[in-house]
N, C-alpha and C positions, 0 to 999 in steps of 0.2 A: 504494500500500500504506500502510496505516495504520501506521508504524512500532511509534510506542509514544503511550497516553496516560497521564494521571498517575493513580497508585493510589493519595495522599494525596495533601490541598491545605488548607493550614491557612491563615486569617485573621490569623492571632497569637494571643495569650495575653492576658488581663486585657485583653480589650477595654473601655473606659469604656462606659456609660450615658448617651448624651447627650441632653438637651433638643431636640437640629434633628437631620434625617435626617444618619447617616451614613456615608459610601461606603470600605470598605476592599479593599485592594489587597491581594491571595494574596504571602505574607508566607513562605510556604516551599511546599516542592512536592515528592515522590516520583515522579521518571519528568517526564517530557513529551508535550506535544502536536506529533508529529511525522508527517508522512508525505514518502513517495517514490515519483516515479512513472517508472518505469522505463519503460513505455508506448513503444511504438517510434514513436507518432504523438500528440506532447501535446496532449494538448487539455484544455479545463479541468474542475474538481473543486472539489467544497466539501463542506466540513467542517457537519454539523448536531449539535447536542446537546439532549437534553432531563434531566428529573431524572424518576430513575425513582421513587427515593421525594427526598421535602421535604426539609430541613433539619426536627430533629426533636432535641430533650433527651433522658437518660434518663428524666427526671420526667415526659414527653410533651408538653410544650411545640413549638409547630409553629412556624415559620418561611417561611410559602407569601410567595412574591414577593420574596424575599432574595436568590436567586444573581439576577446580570444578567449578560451579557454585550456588551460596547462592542466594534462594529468599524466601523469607517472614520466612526467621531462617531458612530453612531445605536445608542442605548441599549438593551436588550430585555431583559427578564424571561426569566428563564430557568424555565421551568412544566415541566410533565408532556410538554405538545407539542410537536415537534420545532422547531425557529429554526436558520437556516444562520446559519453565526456566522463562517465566514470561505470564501472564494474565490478562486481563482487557476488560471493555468494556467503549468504549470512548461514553462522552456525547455532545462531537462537534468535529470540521474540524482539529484543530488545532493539530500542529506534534508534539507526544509525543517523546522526548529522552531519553528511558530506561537506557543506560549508564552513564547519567548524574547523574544516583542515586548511580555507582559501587564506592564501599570502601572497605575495609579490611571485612568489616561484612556482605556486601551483594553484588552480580552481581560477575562477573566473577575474579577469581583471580584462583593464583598458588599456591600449597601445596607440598612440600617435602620433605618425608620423612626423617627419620636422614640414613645418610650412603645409600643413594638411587641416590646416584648423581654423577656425573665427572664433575670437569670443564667444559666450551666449551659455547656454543651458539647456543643456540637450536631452532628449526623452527617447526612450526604444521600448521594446516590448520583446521578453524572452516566454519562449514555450518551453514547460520541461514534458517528459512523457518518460513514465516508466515501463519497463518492456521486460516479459518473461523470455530472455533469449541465454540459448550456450555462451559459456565465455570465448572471446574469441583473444587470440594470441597477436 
């Protein structure tokens, strides 16, 4: 079961404008990314997201190729298409918090490029969907 995912995820505030690309770490958050698999036979599950709309201004400034998502070291764009962004196969009841592991290094953060940006305050919209699938390697 898909617990809960978060309804807000903020980067911070006054983010600088920098010259070289740069990667920000979700800096606060409403809710979490949680499931639980009560399943009387575990077997494993992975988490896919994609962004149903972009990161986008009021002024309509777009943001395509901004969310990533980092799990176990390998980077990915987080686009319109779905990406499994995390996997496991639970050994009891108990509700795992996949976000409580997000950092700079892994789970979801923001990357942008140098000279890729306008000021403003951007909004997007993430889909999670949980999936009874084999782990895959």
């Amino acid at each position: 079961e898909l617990v809960s995912t978060p309804t807000t995820i903020s980067f911070g505030e006054d983010l600088k404008i920098a010259p070289t690309k740069q990667r920000y770490p979700v800096t606060e958050m409403s809710g979490g990314l949680t499931v639980q698999d009560s399943r009387a036979v575990k077997a494993s599950w992975s988490i896919t997201a994609r962004m149903t709309s972009i990161l986008e201004s009021a002024e309509g400034k777009k943001l395509p190729n901004a969310m990533h998502y980092t799990y176990n070291g390998i980077d990915q764009i987080l686009g319109t298409d779905s990406i499994v962004v995390y996997q496991h196969t639970s050994t009891n009841e108990d509700p795992l918090s996949i976000s409580d592991s997000w950092n700079v290094q892994e789970g979801l953060n923001l990357q942008i490029p140098a000279g890729r940006v306008y000021p403003g305050r951007y909004r997007g919209t993430i889909e999670w969907t949980l999936q009874d699938t084999p782990e895959t390697k």
